[in-house]
C-alpha positions as CSV (number, residue, x, y, z in Angstrom):
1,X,0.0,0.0,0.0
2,X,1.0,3.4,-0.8
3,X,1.6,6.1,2.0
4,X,-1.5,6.8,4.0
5,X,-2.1,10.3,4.7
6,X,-4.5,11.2,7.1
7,X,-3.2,14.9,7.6
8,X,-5.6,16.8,5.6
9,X,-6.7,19.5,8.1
10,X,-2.9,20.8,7.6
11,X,-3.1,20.7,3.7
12,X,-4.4,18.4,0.9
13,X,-3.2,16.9,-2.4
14,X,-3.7,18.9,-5.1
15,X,-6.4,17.7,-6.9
16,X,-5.8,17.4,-11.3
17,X,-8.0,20.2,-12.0
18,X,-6.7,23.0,-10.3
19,X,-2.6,21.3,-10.7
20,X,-3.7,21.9,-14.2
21,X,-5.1,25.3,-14.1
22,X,-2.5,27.0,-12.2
23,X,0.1,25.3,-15.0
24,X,-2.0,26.3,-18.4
25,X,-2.3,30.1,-16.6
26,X,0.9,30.6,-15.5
27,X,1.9,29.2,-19.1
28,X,-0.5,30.9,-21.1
29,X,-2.8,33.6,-19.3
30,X,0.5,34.9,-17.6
31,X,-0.2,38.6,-17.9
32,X,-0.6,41.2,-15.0
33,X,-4.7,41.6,-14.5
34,X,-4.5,45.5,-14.0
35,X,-2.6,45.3,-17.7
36,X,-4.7,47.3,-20.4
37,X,-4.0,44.3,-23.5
38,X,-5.3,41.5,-24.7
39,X,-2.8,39.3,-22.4
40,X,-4.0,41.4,-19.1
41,X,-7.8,40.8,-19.9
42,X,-7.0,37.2,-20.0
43,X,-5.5,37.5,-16.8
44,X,-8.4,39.5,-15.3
45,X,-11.1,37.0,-16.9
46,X,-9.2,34.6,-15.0
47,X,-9.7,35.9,-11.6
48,X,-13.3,36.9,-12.8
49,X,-14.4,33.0,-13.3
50,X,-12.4,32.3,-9.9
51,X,-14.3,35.1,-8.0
52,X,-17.8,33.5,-9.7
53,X,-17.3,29.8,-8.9
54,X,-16.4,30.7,-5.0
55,X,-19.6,33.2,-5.2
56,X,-21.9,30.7,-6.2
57,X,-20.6,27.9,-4.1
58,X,-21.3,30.4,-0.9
59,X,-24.3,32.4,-2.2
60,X,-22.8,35.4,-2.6
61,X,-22.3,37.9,-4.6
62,X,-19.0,38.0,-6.7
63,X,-18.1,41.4,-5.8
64,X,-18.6,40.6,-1.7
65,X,-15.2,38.4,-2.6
66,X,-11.7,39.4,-1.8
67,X,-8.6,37.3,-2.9
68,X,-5.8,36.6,0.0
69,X,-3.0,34.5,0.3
70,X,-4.8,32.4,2.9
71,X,-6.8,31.8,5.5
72,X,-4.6,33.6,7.7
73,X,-3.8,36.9,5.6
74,X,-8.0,37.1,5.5
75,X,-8.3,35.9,9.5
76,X,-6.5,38.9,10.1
77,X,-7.9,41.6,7.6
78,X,-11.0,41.0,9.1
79,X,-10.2,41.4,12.8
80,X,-7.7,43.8,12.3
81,X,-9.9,45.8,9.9
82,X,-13.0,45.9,11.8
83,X,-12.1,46.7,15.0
84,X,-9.7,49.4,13.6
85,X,-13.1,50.7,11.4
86,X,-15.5,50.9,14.4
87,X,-13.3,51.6,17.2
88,X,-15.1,54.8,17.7
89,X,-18.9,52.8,18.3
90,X,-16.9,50.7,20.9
91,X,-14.1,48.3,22.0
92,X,-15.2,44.9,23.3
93,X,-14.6,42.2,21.2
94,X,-15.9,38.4,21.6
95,X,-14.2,35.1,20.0
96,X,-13.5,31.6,21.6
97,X,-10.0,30.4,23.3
98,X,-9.9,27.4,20.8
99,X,-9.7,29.9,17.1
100,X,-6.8,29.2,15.1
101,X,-3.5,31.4,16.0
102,X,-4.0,33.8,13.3
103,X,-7.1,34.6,15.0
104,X,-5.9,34.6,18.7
105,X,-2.8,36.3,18.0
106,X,-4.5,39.2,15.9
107,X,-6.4,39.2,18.8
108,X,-3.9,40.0,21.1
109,X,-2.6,42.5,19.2
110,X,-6.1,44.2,19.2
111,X,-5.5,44.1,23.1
112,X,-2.2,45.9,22.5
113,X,-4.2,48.5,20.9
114,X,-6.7,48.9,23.8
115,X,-9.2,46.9,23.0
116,X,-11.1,44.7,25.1
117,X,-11.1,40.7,24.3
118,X,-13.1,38.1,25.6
119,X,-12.2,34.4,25.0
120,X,-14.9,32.2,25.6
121,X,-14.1,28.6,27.3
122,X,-15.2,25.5,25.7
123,X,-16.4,22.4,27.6
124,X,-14.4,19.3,27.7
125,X,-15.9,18.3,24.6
126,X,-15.1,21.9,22.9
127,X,-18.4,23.2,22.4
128,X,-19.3,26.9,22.9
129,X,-22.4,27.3,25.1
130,X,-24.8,29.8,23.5
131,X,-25.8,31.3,26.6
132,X,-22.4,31.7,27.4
133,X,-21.9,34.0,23.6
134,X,-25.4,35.6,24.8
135,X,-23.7,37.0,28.3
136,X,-20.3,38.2,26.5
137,X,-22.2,40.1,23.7
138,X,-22.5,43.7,25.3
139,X,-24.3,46.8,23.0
140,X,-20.7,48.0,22.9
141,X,-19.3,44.9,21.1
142,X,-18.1,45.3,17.8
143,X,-16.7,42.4,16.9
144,X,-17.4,38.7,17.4
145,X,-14.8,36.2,15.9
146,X,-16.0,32.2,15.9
147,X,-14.4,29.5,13.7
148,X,-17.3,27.1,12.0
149,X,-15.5,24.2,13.1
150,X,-12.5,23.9,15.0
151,X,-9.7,23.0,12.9
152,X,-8.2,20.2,16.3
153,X,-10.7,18.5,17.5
154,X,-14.0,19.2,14.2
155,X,-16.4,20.6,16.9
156,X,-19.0,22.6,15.1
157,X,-19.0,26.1,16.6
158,X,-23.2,27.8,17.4
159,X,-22.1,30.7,14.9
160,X,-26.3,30.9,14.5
161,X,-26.1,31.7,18.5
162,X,-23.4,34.6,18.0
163,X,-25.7,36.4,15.3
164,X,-28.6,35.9,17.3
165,X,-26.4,37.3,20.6
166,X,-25.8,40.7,18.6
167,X,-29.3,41.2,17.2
168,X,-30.4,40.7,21.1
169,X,-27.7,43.1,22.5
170,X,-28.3,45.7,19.6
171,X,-24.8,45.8,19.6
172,X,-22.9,47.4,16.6
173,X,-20.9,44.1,16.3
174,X,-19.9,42.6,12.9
175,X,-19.6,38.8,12.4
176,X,-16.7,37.1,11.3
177,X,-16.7,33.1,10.7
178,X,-13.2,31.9,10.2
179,X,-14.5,28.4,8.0
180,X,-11.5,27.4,6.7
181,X,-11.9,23.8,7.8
182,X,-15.4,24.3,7.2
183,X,-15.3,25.7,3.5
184,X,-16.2,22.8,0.4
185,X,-17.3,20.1,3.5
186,X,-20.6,22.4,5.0
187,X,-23.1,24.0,3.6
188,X,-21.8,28.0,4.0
189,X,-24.5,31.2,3.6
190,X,-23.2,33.7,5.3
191,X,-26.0,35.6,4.6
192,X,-28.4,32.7,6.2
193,X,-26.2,32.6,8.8
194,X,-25.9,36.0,9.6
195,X,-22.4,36.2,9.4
196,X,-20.8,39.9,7.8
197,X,-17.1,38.1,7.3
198,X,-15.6,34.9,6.4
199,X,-12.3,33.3,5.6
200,X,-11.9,30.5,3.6
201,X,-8.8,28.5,2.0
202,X,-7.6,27.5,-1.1
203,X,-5.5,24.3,0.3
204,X,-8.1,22.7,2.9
205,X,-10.1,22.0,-0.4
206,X,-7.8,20.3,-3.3
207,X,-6.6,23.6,-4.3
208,X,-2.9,25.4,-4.4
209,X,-1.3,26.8,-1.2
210,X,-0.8,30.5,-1.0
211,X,-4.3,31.2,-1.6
212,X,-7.8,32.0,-0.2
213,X,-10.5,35.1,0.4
214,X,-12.6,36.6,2.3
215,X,-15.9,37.3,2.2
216,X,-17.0,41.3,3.1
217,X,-21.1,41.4,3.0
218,X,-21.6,44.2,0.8
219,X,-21.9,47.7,3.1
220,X,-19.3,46.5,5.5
221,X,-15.8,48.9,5.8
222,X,-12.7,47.4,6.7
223,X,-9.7,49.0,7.5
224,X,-7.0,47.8,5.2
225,X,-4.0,46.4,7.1
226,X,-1.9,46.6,3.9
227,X,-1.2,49.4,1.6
228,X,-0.5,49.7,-2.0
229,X,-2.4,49.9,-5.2
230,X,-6.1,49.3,-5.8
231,X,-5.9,45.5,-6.3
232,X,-9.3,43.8,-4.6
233,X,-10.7,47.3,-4.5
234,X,-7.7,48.5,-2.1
235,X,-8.3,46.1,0.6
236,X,-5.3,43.3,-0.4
237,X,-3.3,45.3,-2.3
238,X,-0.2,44.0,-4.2
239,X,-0.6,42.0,-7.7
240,X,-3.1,39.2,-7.3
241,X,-1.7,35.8,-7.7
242,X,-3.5,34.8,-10.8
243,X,-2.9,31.2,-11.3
244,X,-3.4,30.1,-7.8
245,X,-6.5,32.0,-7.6
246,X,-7.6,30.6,-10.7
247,X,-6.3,26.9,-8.9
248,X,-9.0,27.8,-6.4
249,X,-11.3,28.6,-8.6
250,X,-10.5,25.1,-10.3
251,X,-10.9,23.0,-7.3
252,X,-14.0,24.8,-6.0
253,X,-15.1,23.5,-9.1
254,X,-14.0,19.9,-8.7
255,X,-16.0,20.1,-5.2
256,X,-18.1,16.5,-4.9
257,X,-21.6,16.6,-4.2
258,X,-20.3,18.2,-0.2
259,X,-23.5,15.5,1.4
260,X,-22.5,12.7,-0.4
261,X,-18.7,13.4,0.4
262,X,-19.7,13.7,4.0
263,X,-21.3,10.7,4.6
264,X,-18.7,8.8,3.3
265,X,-16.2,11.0,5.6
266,X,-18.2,9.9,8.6
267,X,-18.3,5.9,7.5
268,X,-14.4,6.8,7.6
269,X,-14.7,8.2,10.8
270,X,-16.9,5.4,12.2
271,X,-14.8,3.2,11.4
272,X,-11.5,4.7,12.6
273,X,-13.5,5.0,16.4
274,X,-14.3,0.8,15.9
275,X,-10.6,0.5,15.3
276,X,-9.1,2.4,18.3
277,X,-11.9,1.3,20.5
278,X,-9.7,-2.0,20.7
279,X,-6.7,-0.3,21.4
280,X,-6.0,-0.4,25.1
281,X,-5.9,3.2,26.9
282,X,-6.8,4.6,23.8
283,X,-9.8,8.1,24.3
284,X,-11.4,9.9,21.8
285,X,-10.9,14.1,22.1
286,X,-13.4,14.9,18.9
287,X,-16.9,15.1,19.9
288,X,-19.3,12.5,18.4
289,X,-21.5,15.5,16.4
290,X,-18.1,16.9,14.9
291,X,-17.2,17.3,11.7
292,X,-16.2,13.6,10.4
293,X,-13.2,14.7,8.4
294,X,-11.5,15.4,11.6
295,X,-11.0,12.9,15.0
296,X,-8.3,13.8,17.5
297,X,-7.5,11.0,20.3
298,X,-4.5,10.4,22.4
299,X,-2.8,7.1,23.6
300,X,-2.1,8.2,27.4
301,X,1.1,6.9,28.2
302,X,3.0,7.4,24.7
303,X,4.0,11.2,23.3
304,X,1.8,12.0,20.7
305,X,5.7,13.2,19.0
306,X,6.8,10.0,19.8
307,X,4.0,7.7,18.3
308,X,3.8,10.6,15.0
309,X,7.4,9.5,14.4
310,X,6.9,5.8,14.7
311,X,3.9,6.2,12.0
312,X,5.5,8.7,10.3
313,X,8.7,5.8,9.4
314,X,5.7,3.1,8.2
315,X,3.8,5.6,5.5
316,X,1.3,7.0,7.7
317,X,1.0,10.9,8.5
318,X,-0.7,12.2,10.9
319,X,-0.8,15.6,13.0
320,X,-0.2,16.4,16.5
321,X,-2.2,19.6,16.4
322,X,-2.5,22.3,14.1
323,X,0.3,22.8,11.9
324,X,0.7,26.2,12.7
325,X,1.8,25.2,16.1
326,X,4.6,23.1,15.4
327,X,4.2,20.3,18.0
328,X,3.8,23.2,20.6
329,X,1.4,21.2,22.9
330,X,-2.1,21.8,22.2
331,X,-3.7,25.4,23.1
332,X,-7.8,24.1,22.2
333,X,-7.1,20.7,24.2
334,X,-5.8,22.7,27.5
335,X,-9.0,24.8,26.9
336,X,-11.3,21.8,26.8
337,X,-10.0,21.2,30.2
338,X,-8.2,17.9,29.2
339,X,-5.5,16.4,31.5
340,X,-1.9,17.2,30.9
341,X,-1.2,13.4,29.8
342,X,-3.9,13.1,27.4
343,X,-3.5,16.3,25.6
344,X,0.6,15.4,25.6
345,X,-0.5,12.2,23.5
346,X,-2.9,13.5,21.2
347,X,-3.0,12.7,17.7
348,X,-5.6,14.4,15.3
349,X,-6.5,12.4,12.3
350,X,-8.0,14.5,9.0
351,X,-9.6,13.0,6.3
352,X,-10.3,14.0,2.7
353,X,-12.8,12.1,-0.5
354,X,-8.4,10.2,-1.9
355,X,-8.6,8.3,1.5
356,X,-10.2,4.6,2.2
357,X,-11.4,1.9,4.7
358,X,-8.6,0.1,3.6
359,X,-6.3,2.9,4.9
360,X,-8.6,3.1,8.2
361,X,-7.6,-0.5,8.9
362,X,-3.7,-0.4,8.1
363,X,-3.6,2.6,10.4
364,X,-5.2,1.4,13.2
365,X,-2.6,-2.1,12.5
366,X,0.4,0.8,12.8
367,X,-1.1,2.2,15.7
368,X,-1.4,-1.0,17.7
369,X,2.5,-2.0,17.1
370,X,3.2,1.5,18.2
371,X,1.3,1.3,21.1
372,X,2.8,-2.1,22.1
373,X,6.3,-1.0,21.0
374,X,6.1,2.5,22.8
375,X,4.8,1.1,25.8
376,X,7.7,-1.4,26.8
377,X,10.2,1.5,26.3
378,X,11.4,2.8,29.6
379,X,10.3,6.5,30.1
C-alpha cells in the first residue's frame, strides 16, 4: 500500500483540475490583470471565473469576494480591519479560546491597541455554550470572531447563536466566521447565517497553497492592514496571484456533491472509532456531532511526537495539532480542560474524499505496534 495520509486538516493533495489550471495560466494567461491588453484581460477574466465559482458555491455575490494568500492573511484583515473601522462605536470584542492562532494572535494585538477581548471557554468536549456567547455580547461589542469548526478537535461552533447574541444586544458588532476547515465540506451562507465576514482556503479544499478570500457582506468597511495599489478594491493590495486563484477557482469546481462526500467521511470516521476502540488506553478528544473529516485521540502513556514519528517511518501521516503550532502542545485541548497526559499524547486524524477503509484498517494495524512498541520502552 501506498503512503497513507491522514493529515488533511494541515493541507491536501492537489487535486488534477486546479494542478492543471495553475500550469495552463501561468503558461499561457501569464499577464498582470491591472494590464490594459489582450494578455491582461485574459488575466483579469481569469480571476473573474475564480471570483464567480467561490460566489456561487457560498451564495454570494462575486463582488462581496476578496482574494488573499490564505486563511490567515484574510483571519487577520477582518479582525484587524474591523475593530480598527469601528473603534469609535466601541471596544469589546468576543471570540473563543480554541480559534486558530491567526485569530488569537491578531487578537492579542487588538489588546495591545486597547481593546477589550473576551475568549470564551469550551467544555471538555469543545463546544461553545450559547448562553455563554449571549452574556459576553454587550451593546458595545463590535466584533465577534468564531471559527465554523474547529480545525483540532472538528467541533462545530453555534455561529447561528453569535448572530442571534448581537441582534439581542443591539450591539454594533460585525460577524466574522473563520471556515477554513469548514469551506467545500458544509453548507456555507453567510448571509443565512448572519455572518458579515468569512475566511476560507484554497488548500483545505484540493486547491494550491498560498491562496484564499474573504468574504465582506456588501456595506461592511474594513480598514486595510496593507497598503498599495487598488488591487481587490484596495483592501489586499499588491498584484493578485493569478494562477493560484484561478487553482481555487478550479478545485472549487472539482467540489463532490459536499453530502455525499460527508457521509462517506463519517463511515471513515466510524470506522477509525471501531478501530481504536480496541486499542488499550486509547480516548477519543473529537466530539461524536463533529465534523467527520476530523477525529483527535490520544494514547495516554505514549508522546503523541513519539507515536507521530513511529507512524510517520511506516507511510502514515498524521498531525499532533495544528500545523501552525509546530508540536507546541495543544492550546484548544488545555481549553477543553483535558489532563496534561492526554493532551501530551494526542493525535488528530484528518480525512479527505483520496482516503479509504482500507487505509482506516492499516492505520489502526500501525497504531497497535506503536502502542505495544512505545509502551515497553522505559520512560
Amino acid at each position: 500500500m501506498e503512503d497513507i495520509y491522514f493529515d488533511n486538516s494541515s493541507t491536501t493533495r492537489v487535486c488534477r483540475e486546479a494542478a492543471e489550471k495553475v500550469m495552463e495560466t501561468m503558461t499561457e494567461n501569464y499577464g498582470n490583470p491591472s494590464s490594459l491588453h489582450e494578455r491582461g484581460f485574459r488575466a483579469e477574466r481569469e480571476l473573474r471565473s475564480a471570483r464567480e465559482a467561490v460566489a456561487a458555491l457560498l451564495d454570494v455575490r462575486p463582488e462581496e469576494l476578496f482574494f488573499t494568500s490564505g486563511g490567515t492573511e484574510s483571519n487577520n484583515i477582518a479582525l484587524l480591519g474591523a475593530a480598527r473601522a469601528r473603534k469609535k462605536r466601541g471596544r469589546r470584542i468576543v471570540t473563543t479560546a480554541i480559534e486558530h492562532p491567526s485569530v488569537l494572535n491578531a487578537a492579542k494585538e487588538l489588546e495591545r491597541e486597547g481593546f477589550e477581548v473576551v475568549y470564551l471557554k469550551p467544555d471538555s468536549l469543545g463546544r461553545i455554550a450559547p448562553e455563554e456567547i449571549r452574556e459576553a455580547v454587550t451593546p458595545d461589542t463590535i466584533l465577534v470572531s468564531m471559527m465554523r469548526v474547529n480545525n483540532e478537535v472538528g467541533t462545530i461552533l453555534p455561529v447561528e447563536a453569535a448572530a442571534q447574541a448581537i441582534a439581542e444586544a443591539k450591539a454594533p458588532a460585525l460577524l466574522h466566521m473563520d471556515a477554513v476547515q469548514a469551506f467545500g465540506k458544509l453548507t456555507l451562507r453567510p448571509r443565512r447565517l448572519g455572518v458579515d465576514l468569512m475566511s476560507v482556503s484554497a488548500h483545505k479544499i484540493h486547491g494550491p497553497k498560498g491562496c484564499g478570500a474573504l468574504y465582506v457582506r456588501a456595506g461592511v468597511h474594513l480598514e486595510p492592514i496593507v497598503y498599495g495599489g487598488g488591487q481587490e478594491r484596495g483592501l489586499r493590495p499588491g498584484t493578485e496571484s493569478v494562477p493560484l486563484i484561478a487553482g481555487l477557482g478550479a478545485a472549487v469546481r472539482a467540489l463532490p456533491d459536499a453530502e455525499k462526500e460527508r457521509a462517506a467521511m463519517a463511515e471513515l470516521n466510524a470506522l477509525c472509532r471501531a478501530e481504536l476502540a480496541e486499542i488499550p488506553g486509547a480516548v477519543i478528544n473529537s466530539p461524536d456531532d463533529a465534523l467527520p473529516y476530523i477525529l483527535n485521540f490520544s494514547v495516554p502513556g505514549v508522546r503523541a511526537e513519539t507515536l507521530l514519528h513511529f507512524l510517520s517511518e511506516r507511510g502514515v501521516y498524521v498531525s499532533s495539532g495544528s500545523a501552525c503550532s509546530r508540536g507546541r502542545a495543544s492550546h484548544v485541548l488545555r481549553a477543553m480542560g483535558l489532563p496534561k497526559e492526554r493532551i501530551g499524547s494526542a493525535l488528530r486524524l484528518s480525512f479527505c474524499r483520496y482516503n479509504t477503509k482500507e487505509e482506516v484498517r492499516a492505520f489502526a494495524g500501525a497504531l497497535r505496534d506503536g502502542v505495544a512498541a512505545l509502551a515497553r520502552r522505559p520512560r
